[in-house]
Structures are given as structure tokens and as C-alpha cells.
SEGUKOL-186729 format. One line per 5 residues: number of its first residue (from 1); for each residue x, y, z of C-alpha. Coordinates in steps of 0.001 Angstrom, whole numbers, plus 500000, padded with zeros to 6 digits. Layout:
% residues N
NUM> X Y Z | ...
***
This chain:
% residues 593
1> 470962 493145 517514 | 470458 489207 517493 | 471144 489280 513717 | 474746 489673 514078 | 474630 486475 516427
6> 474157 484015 513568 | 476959 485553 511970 | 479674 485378 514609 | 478332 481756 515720 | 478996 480358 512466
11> 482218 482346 511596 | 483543 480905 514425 | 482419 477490 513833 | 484988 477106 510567 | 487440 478820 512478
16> 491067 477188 513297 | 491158 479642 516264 | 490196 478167 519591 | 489894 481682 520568 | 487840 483457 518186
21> 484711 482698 520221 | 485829 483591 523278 | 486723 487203 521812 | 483645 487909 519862 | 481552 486418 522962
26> 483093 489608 524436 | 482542 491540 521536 | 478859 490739 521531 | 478908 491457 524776 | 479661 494964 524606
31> 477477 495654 521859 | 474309 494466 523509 | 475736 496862 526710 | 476297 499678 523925 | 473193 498560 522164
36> 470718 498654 525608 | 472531 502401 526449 | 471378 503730 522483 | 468052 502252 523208 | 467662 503881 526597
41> 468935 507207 525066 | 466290 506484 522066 | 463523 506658 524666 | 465194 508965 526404 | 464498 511056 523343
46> 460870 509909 522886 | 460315 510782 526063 | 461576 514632 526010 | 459747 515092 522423 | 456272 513682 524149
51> 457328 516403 527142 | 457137 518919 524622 | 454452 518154 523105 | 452645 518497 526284 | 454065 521769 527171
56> 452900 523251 523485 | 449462 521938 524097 | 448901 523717 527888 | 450581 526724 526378 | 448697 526775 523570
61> 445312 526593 525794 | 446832 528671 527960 | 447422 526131 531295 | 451286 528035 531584 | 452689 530911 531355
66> 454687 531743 527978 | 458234 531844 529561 | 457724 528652 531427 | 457232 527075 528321 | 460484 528386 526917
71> 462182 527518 529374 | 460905 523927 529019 | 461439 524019 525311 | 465166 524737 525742 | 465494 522132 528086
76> 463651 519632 525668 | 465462 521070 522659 | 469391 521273 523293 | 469297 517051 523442 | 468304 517227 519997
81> 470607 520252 518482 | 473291 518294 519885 | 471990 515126 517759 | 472219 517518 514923 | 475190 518965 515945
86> 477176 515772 516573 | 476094 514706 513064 | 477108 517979 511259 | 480519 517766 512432 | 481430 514251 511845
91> 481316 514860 508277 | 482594 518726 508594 | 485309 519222 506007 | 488237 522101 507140 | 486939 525648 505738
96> 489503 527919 504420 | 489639 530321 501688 | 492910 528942 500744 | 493804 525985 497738 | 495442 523749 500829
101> 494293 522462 503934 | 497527 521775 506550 | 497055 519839 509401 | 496362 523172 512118 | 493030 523472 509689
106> 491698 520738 510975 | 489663 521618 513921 | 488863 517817 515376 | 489935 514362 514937 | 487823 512408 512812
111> 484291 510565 514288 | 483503 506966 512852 | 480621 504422 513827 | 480017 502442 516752 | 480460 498961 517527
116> 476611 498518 517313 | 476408 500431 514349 | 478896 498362 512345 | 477373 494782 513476 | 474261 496481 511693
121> 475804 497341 508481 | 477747 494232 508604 | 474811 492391 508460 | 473541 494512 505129 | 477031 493374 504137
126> 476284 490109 504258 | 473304 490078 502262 | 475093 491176 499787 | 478404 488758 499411 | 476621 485821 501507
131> 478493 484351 504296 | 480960 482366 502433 | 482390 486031 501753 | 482795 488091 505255 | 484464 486559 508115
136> 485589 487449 511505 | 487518 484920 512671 | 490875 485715 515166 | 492843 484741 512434 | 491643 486437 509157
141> 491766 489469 511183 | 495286 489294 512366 | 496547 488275 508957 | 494941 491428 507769 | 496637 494091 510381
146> 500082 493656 509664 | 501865 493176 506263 | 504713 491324 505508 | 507311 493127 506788 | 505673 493131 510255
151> 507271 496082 511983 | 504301 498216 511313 | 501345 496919 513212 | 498536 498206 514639 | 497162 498836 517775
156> 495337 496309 520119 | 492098 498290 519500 | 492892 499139 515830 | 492312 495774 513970 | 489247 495569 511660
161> 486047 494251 512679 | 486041 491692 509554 | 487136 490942 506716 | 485090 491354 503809 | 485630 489152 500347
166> 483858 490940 497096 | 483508 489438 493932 | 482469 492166 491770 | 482807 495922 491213 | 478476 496254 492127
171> 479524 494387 495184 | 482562 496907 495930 | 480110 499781 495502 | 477119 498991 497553 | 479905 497884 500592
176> 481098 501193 500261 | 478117 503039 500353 | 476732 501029 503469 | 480429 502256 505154 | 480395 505673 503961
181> 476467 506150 505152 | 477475 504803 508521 | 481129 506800 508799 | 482752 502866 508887 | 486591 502864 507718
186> 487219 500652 505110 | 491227 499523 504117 | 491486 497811 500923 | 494167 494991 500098 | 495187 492699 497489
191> 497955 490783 497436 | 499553 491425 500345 | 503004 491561 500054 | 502977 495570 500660 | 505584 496453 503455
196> 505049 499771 504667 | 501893 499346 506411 | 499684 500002 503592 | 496747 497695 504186 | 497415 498360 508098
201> 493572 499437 510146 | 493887 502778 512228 | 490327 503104 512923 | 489047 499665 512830 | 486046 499696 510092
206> 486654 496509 507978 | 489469 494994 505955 | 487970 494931 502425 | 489969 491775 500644 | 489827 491979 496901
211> 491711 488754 495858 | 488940 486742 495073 | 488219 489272 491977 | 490734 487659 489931 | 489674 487786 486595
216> 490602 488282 483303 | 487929 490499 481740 | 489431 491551 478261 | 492244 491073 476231 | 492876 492703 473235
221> 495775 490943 471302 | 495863 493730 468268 | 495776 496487 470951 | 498279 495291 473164 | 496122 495939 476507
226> 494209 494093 478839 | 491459 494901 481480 | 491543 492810 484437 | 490291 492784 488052 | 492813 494085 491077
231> 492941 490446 492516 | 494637 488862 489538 | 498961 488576 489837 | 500846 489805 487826 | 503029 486387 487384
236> 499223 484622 486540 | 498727 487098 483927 | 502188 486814 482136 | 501643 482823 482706 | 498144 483693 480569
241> 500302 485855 478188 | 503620 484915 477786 | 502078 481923 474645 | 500714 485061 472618 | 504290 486745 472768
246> 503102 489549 475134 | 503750 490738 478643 | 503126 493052 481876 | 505996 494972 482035 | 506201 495567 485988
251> 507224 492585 487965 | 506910 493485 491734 | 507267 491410 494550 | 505623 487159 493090 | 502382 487576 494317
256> 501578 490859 494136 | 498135 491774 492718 | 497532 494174 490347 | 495056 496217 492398 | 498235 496623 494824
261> 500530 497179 492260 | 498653 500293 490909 | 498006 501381 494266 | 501358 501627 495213 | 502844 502538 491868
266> 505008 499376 492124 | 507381 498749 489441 | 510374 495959 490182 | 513253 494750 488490 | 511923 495923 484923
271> 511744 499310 485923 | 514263 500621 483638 | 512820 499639 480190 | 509158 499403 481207 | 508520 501500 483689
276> 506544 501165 486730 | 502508 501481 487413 | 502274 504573 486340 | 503352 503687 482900 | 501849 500499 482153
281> 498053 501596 483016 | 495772 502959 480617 | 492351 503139 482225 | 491267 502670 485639 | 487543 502014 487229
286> 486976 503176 490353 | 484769 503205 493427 | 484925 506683 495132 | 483952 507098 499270 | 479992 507143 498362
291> 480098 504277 496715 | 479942 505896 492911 | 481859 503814 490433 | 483889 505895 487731 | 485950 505178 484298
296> 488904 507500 483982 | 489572 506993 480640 | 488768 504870 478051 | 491771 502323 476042 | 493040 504449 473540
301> 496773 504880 474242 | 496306 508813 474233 | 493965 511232 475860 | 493903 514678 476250 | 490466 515237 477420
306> 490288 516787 480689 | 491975 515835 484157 | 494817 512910 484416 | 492319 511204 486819 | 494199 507753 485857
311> 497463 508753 487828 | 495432 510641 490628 | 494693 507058 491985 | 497777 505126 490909 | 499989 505295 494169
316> 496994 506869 496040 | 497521 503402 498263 | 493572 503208 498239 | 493081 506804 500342 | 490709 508160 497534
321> 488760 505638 496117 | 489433 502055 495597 | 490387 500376 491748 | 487930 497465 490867 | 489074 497131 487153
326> 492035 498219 485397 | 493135 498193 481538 | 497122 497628 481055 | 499612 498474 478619 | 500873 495262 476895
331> 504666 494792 475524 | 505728 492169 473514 | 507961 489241 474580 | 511715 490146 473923 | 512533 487678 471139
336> 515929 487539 472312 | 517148 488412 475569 | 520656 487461 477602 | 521818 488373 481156 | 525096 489925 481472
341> 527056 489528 484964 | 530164 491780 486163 | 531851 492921 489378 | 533043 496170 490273 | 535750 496345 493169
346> 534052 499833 494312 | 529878 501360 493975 | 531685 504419 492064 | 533042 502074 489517 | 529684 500176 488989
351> 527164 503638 488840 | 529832 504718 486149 | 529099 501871 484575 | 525859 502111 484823 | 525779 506068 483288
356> 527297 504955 480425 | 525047 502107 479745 | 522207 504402 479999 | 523895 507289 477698 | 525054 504751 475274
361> 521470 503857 474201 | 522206 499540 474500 | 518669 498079 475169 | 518660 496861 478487 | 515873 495426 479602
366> 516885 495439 483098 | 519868 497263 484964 | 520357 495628 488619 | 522764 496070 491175 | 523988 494110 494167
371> 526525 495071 496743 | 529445 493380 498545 | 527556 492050 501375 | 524496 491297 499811 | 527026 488995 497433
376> 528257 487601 500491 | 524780 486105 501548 | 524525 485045 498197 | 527726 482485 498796 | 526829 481864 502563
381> 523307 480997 501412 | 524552 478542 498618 | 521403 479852 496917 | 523262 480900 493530 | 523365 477074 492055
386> 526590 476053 490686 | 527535 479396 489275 | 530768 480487 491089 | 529960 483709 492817 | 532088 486298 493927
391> 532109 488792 497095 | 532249 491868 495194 | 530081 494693 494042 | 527560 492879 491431 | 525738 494407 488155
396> 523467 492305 486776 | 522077 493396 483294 | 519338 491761 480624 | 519913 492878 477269 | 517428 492151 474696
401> 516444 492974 470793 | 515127 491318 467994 | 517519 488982 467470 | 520528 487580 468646 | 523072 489266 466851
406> 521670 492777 468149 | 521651 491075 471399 | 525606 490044 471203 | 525895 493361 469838 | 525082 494852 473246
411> 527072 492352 474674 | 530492 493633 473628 | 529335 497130 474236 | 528590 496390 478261 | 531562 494038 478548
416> 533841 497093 477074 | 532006 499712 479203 | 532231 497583 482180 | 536356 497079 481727 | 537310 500642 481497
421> 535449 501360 484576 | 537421 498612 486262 | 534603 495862 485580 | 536096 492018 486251 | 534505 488340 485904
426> 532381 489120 483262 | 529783 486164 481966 | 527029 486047 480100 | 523836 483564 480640 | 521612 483005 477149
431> 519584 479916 478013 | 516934 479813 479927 | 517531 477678 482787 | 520793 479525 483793 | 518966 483325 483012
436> 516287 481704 485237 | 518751 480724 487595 | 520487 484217 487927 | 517614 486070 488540 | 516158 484054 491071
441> 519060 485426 493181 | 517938 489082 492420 | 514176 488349 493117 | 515509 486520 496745 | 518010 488769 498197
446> 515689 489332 501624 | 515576 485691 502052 | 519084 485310 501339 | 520317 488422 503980 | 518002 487101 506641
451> 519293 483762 506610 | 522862 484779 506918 | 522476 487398 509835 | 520583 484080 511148 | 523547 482286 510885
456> 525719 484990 513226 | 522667 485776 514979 | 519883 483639 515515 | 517311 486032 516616 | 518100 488658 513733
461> 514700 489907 512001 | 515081 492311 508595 | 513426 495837 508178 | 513625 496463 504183 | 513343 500178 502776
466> 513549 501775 499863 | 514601 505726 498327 | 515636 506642 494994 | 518296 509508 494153 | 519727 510642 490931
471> 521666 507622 489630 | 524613 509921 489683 | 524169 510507 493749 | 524027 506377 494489 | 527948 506011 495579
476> 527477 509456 497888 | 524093 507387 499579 | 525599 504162 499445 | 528758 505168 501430 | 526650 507806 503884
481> 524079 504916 504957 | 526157 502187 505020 | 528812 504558 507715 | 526131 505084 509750 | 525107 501040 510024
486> 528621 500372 510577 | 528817 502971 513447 | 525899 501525 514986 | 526705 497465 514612 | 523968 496959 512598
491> 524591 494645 508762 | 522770 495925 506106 | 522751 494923 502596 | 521898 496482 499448 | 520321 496073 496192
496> 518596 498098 493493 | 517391 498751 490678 | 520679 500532 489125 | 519005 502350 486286 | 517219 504749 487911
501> 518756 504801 491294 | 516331 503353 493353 | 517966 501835 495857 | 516876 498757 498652 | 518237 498227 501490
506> 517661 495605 503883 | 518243 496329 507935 | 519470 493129 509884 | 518921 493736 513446 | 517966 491793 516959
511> 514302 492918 518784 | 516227 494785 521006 | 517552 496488 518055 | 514258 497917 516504 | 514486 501700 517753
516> 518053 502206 516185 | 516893 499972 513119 | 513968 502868 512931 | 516263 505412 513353 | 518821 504678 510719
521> 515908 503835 507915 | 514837 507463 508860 | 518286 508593 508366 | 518618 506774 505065 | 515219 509035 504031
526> 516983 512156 505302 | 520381 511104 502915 | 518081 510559 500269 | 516524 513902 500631 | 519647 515864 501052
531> 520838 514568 497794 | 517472 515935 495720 | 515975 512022 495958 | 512826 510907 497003 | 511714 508628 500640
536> 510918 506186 498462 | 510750 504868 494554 | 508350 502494 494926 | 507567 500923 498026 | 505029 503771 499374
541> 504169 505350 502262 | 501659 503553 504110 | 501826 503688 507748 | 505797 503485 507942 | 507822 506267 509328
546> 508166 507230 505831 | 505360 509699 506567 | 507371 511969 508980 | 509764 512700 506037 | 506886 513637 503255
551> 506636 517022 504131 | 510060 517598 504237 | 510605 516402 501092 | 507700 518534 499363 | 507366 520677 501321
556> 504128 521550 503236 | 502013 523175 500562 | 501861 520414 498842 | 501037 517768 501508 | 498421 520635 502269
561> 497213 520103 498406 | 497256 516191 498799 | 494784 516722 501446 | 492637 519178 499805 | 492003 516594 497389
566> 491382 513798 500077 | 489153 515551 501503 | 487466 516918 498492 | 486498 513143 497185 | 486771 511451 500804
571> 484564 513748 502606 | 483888 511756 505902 | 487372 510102 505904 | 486683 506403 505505 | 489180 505413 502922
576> 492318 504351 504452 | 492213 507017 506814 | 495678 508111 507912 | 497534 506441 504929 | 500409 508732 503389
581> 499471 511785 505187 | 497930 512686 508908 | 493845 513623 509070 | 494016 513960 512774 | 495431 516820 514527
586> 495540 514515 517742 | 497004 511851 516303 | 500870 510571 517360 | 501858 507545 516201 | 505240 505750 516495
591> 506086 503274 513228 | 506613 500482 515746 | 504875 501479 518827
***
């Protein structure tokens, strides 16, 4: 138990947190009490197997009678059963004869190591990515419990013991196989930038940081793919890309990482030409719950050999097994691209718009919208340059080809679209400062909302969301959530990715506000739902009240299969436990509690 000392001592020593000693003083302190009880119970143990020991002996030279010894032999005996017991049903996976396992299967919550136990593996852990790697310093740990968004947090007793910093897939996998031989949690994160309470701990374990496996393993210019490690961004790689005339065609959140990316199934503004995750990955390598690394597939750009095991873990948020390596689809550079501006006095008139785009086959690269408000922010913020901005309903479009005149091709097509669906102030950005410009304002509309509410109301905090509907159904959810804000005196703005209806929509409300702000992002999922849409198009699940509203939107069969398949490849429940789905029959757990 001293081992761990060392550790914590020097930890704490490069720590800016005056008060990371003083906590893991107390932490130590409660694992040598926890420690000294195990040890007595050890000899405790000892002790009743020497008893009956004894007992066989005199019975076998006949000293005591026969059922004297039996009873002494139960006596001796049920302390070790119960060892057995206790051990057999921490790992116990739900028994049915059925393809589904629902949440009334599940006979007991979950059991995972003790404190003492984990300062023991976490000093195998250590031998293995050296100290420079593993920290548990106050403020490592709170920077990994609660994502950006910061109105999904754990509990006081929730956060992970450390945080762990791998550099290499062998690394990943021997971690993992320490954890999952001594039932420890583990919650994997990236990048960070999640908000939905993906990388959030339930069950303490450790926080197992994968940014510092950033590199670039392969690229293969005549293939168009790459293979890289989950801790490289997405904007570095395009940066490493961009002089060879290629690209990654998501573009998330800047500073997303690409392990969170395909975790999530993140896509971003060029959704609607390149897809999101789920497109744009190949192969993935993997490291399941035991610790054994996998290749779903290898780079060829088709497969039909067996199981989709690829998308199985892309959007899985790290609940099955967690990606070390991934090889992405490549798409060359545009060789001509402009951005298209024009507002729309009403949502109808802009989703119109927006259909016949889509139907008429231009090539968009990108097919954003912006609302009234969200426009308004824009002009409060002064954060649109010199461009003259106006309050109204905003579609923002990049058109590309092979060359310019296809690209001013599409440009009269949109602009005549746009006008007979009432379209106004229409302007067109080709070089690259302005298109650079223009977007910004896209890729900062949280910043921009925030400040403004600030401006009316200093204390105002933002709670973003996200669903997607049929791009037909956006006016019906536009108008439904934005009549319920309104009725409750909350400002909301919205923004989206236009082309395939997923919509954002950023909350603006006061602390005291937080329970209605909950309760009309859950009513947003319900709209969503009503209108054959899904709780979300690609921000995830993660801890977020999100997962009240799964089931009703698949229904409970197949939540019942998603678990089936947890369980089947996460037998003793360590990998993100209680991610997308519950595990624990007991469990109730409030979003912001």
C-alpha cells in the first residue's frame, strides 16, 4: 500500500492546486483504513481455513464426532462460498432465452473495485506509461468530469481516480486489461469538446486521455485514405493535407479529435456533401473490455466479408471498446468553391429553398441555416466584419465544382431558386478572406448568442442541443420549439445544418433557470420525435437527458438489443458504464442533479 504514496506525493508536487494534497492525504487515508480492514479479513480467512484443517485432522483420527465436524465445516465454509459467490456475480451477465436484455433483466446493479484495489492497479499502470503519463492532481480530474457544455456533471463521489495519458495502442491494451481484471471503469476522451456528457465518470475508475496519441501513421496519396491515431484534430490533419489537394470531409466542433469524432459519429457543417463519421471511416482498430485489440476491416473502399463491425463502434461513444487507430476516407480539395448568402423573411420560405436545392442536383458543398435571432447576435456581437448583416432568416450555401464557370453556374441556379421562394439580399463571397470571413460566423454562433443574452442579462449561461427531422418537417419544429421558449421567457437561437435537417439550438437562460431550460430541451426531443426525427443528429447521447427519450424513439426492443450487445463484448461493465443506455436497475439520475 506504500507504493501508491510515491505516486500521489509527486503528482501533487507539479500540481497548481493548493488542494490536491490535502484531498489525496484523505484519500490515502481511507485506503490504508480500507486496506488494514482487507488485511484483517485476509487473516480472518487464514484463520478459519487453519480451523478446518484442525477439525479434518481430529475427525479423521477420530477425536470428534462426525456431525460436530459438519457443523464446524459449514461454519468455516459459508465465508468462503460467499468469496466465490460475491465474485461470480460481479461479472454475472442477465440470462434470458430471449435476443434482448431490458432493463427488469437485470437482477443487480453493477459491482466495481475498491479504493485499495485501484491504487494497486494504478501502480501497474504506471509502470507501464511512467509517471510523466498518469496524474491525479485536483485539477486534471475536474477538467475531466464535466465537458464543455457543463450542465452535465457528475457527482461529488463520481469523478475518476486519475487520469491516465497513453501513447500507444499496446499501452491502451494492457491499461485495459489491468481495469477489466480488477472490475475498474474506464471513460475514454479525446478532444473534449463533446457536450452531452460523454466523457462524464459514473463509477469513478479512471479517465483514460488519448490526446497525446496524435499521430499520423499512414497516408496514402493514390488511395485517398489515411490511418491516424484518435488524438490527432481534424483541423491538424487538413493543415497536413490541404498542400496535396486532399481533405477530411467532417469538420466538427475546432478541436475535436478524431477518436471523438468517430465516437460520436460527428459530422459538422459539411454534412451535406460529405457526410458525417460514419461515412468518412474505412477501418477501425480497436481495444475491446479485456484488453484484446481488433482490425475491423482492412482499406479497401468495399467489403462484404462478414459483420459491419466498423459502424458497430462509430457513435458507440466508447461503451464497447475504445478506437486506438483509424483509416479515413480522403476527398479532394474543391478546386473552386464560392459561398452564397440570402435571407428569407419566414423558415417556410428558406426549407423550400432548401428542397429545391437538394432536388435540383447543384453541388453544394455545404447547406447552412441561421435564424432571425441568431442573425440578431450576429449584428449585436459586431462579429460579422464589415459585411452588412441583416436580422432575417439566413441561408448560407458553398457551392463548388471543377471550375469556376460550373461554380457560377450554380450560382444563378440558387440565386433564382432563392427569389421565387421569396429569397432577398443575395451576395456571393469567392475569395478567400471574405469566404473565411463568413463562415467564421457559422462556426461561432454559441459564442455569439451567449454574449448577447450577456448583454440583457449578465448572468445568462447557454445549454446547446441538437435533433434532426425530415428537412421537410424543420418549419413545423422550428415554430413548435421556439412557442414554447417564448411561453416560458426563455431566448433561444437556432442554427443548422439545412440539408439534412439537423437542427441546433442554443438555450439562453439564468441558474435559476436550469430546470425549465431542461425541460424545454426535452420537449424539443419529444417535437422531434413526433415528427418521425431523431433526439439527436450528431451530438450523442452521453449522459444528457437525451437518454430518457431513446427508448421512446426506438422503441424498447431495440434499446434491449443495444444492450445485448454491450453486454455481450463488455461483460463486467467497465467501458463507459451508463453511457447511451441504463445498466443499473437502481440507478436514477437527473441530467443536472
Amino acid at each position: 500500500m506504500n507504493r501508491i504514496r510515491p505516486l500521489i506525493i509527486q503528482s501533487v508536487k507539479f500540481s497548481k492546486y493548493s488542494r490536491g494534497f490535502k484531498t489525496y492525504s484523505r484519500v490515502f487515508q481511507d485506503v490504508q483504513i480500507k486496506a488494514k480492514k482487507e488485511e484483517q479479513s485476509n487473516k480472518n480467512d487464514q484463520f478459519k481455513q487453519s480451523q478446518l484443517s484442525k477439525l479434518e485432522d481430529q475427525q479423521r483420527q477420530g477425536q470428534i464426532p462426525l456431525s460436530q465436524f459438519i457443523k464446524g465445516f459449514t461454519v468455516a465454509t459459508i465465508f468462503l462460498v460467499g468469496g466465490v459467490l460475491e465474485g461470480y456475480w460481479m461479472g454475472k451477465t442477465p440470462e434470458n432465452d430471449r435476443s434482448v436484455i431490458e432493463l427488469k433483466d437485470i437482477e443487480r446493479s453493477p459491482s466495481y473495485a475498491t479504493v485499495a484495489v485501484v491504487n494497486d492497479a494504478i501502480q501497474k499502470i504506471v509502470k507501464i506509461v511512467g509517471e510523466e503519463n498518469i496524474t491525479i492532481s485536483e485539477g486534471e480530474i475536474k477538467s475531466h468530469s464535466a465537458d464543455s457544455s457543463k450542465f452535465v456533471l457528475p457527482k461529488e463521489d463520481e469523478e475518476p481516480y486519475c487520469v491516465v495519458y497513453p501513447r500507444s495502442s499496446e499501452q491502451v491494451s494492457n491499461i485495459v486489461k489491468i481495469c477489466y481484471d480488477k472490475y475498474i471503469p474506464i471513460v475514454p476522451v479525446s478532444g473534449g469538446t463533446s457536450i452531452e456528457g460523454h466523457y462524464i465518470a459514473t463509477r469513478k475508475g479512471i479517465s483514460l486521455d488519448l490526446s497525446r496519441m496524435n499521430k499520423l501513421i499512414a497516408l496514402h496519396e493514390d488511395d485517398m485514405d489515411v490511418v491516424v491515431q484518435p488524438g490527432m484534430e481534424w483541423t491538424e490533419l487538413n493543415e497536413i493535407l490541404k498542400p496535396r489537394g486532399l481533405m477530411f470531409g467532417p469538420d466538427p466542433a475546432p478541436g475535436a479529435m478524431i477518436g471523438g469524432i468517430v465516437s460520436t459519429n460527428a459530422s459538422g457543417t459539411n454534412a451535406y456533401k460529405f457526410g458525417g463519421a460514419k461515412d468518412n471511416v474505412l477501418a477501425l482498430k480497436v481495444v475491446l473490455a479485456d484488453g484484446t485489440i481488433i482490425r475491423t476491416k482492412r482499406r479497401s473502399k468495399k467489403s462484404s466479408n462478414g459483420y459491419n463491425l466498423t459502424n458497430l463502434f462509430i457513435g458507440a461513444e466508447g461503451t464497447l471498446g475504445i478506437v486506438v487507430e483509424a483509416t479515413l476516407k480522403l476527398h479532394p480539395l474543391p478546386k473552386s468553391e464560392a459561398i452564397a448568402l440570402m435571407n428569407f423573411k419566414t423558415i417556410g420560405d428558406a426549407t423550400r429553398t432548401v428542397a429545391d436545392i437538394v432536388k435540383s442536383g447543384i453541388d453544394c458543398n455545404a447547406l447552412e441555416f441561421m435564424d432571425d435571432r441568431q442573425m440578431r447576435a450576429v449584428i449585436e456581437m459586431g462579429s460579422g466584419g464589415d459585411r452588412k448583416w441583416s436580422a432575417h432568416h439566413l441561408l448560407m450555401m458553398k457551392l463548388g465544382g471543377n471550375n469556376k464557370g460550373v461554380v457560377k453556374e450554380s450560382i444563378k441556379q440558387v440565386q433564382s431558386l432563392g427569389k421565387k421562394n421569396g429569397g432577398f439580399n443575395f451576395d456571393v463571397a469567392t475569395n478567400e478572406a471574405d469566404k473565411n470571413a463568413i463562415w467564421q460566423v457559422r462556426k461561432t454562433l454559441l459564442w455569439n448568442s451567449l454574449g448577447w443574452a450577456r448583454k440583457i442579462k449578465p448572468n445568462a449561461r447557454v445549454m446547446p442541443t441538437d435533433v434532426c427531422v425530415p428537412v421537410s418537417k424543420l418549419p413545423a419544429l422550428m415554430s413548435r420549439v421556439m412557442a414554447k421558449m417564448d411561453d416560458a421567457n426563455l431566448l433561444a437561437t437556432a442554427a443548422g445544418h439545412a440539408g439534412d435537417g439537423n437542427l441546433h439550438i442554443l438555450v439562453i437562460y439564468e441558474p435559476e433557470q436550469i430546470e425549465i431550460a431542461h425541460k424545454l430541451v426535452n420537449e424539443m426531443s419529444r417535437e422531434a420525435i413526433k415528427l418521425d426525427g431523431t433526439i439527436s443528429g450528431e451530438h450523442g447521447i452521453g449522459m444528457s437527458d437525451k437518454r430518457e427519450f431513446l427508448e421512446e424513439e426506438l422503441g424498447e426492443g431495440t434499446i434491449g438489443a443495444m444492450r445485448s450487445i454491450k453486454y455481450a463484448l463488455d461483460k463486467r461493465l467497465i467501458m463507459n458504464p451508463d453511457h447511451i443506455f441504463k445498466i443499473d436497475p437502481a440507478e436514477h439520475r437527473i441530467a443536472n442533479e
